[in-house]
C-alpha positions in Angstrom: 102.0 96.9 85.2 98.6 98.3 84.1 97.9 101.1 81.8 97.8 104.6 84.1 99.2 102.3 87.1 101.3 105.2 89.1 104.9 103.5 89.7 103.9 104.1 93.7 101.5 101.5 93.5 103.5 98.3 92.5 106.7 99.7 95.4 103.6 99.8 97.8 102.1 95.9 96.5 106.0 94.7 97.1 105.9 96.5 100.4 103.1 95.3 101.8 103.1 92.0 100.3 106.5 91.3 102.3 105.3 93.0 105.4 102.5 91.0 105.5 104.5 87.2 104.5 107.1 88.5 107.3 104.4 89.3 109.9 102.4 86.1 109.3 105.7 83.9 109.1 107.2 85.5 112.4 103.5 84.8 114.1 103.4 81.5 113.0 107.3 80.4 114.3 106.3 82.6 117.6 102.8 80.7 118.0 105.1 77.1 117.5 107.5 77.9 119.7 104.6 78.5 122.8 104.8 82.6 123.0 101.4 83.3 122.4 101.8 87.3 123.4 104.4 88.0 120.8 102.8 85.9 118.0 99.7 87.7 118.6 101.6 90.8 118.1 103.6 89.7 115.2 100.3 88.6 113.7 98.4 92.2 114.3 101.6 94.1 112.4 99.9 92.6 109.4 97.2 94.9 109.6 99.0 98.1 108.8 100.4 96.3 105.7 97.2 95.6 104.6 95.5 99.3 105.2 98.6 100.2 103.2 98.4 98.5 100.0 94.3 98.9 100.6 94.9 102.7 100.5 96.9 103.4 98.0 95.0 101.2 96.0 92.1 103.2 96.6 94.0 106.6 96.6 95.0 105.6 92.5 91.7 104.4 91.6 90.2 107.4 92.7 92.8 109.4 90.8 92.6 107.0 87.7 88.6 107.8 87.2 87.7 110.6 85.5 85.6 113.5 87.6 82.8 114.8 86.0 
């Protein structure tokens, strides 16, 4: 882990990392299988797992540079 890297961070790249692999896998076996309505909804609940690693990312950067 990076230098200054709050702990929160890495628990939040696990989390989202596997919420997105789960959403996209789910999608894809729902797409093959002919449900097009589920997989498209499968495939949008990997958009909150992305905001969620993109913010906190951004929330510890912010914190990690210094205010003058």
């Amino acid at each position: 882990m990076p230098e200054g890297l709050p702990p929160y961070v890495l628990v939040a790249r696990i989390g989202s990392i596997l919420g997105m692999s789960f959403a996209l896998a789910i999608g894809f076996l729902l797409l093959l299988a002919g449900a097009l309505l589920p997989s498209l909804i499968a495939f949008l609940c990997f958009v909150p797992a992305f905001a969620l690693m993109a913010y906190v990312e951004r929330r510890a950067a912010r914190r990690a540079t210094p205010h003058d």
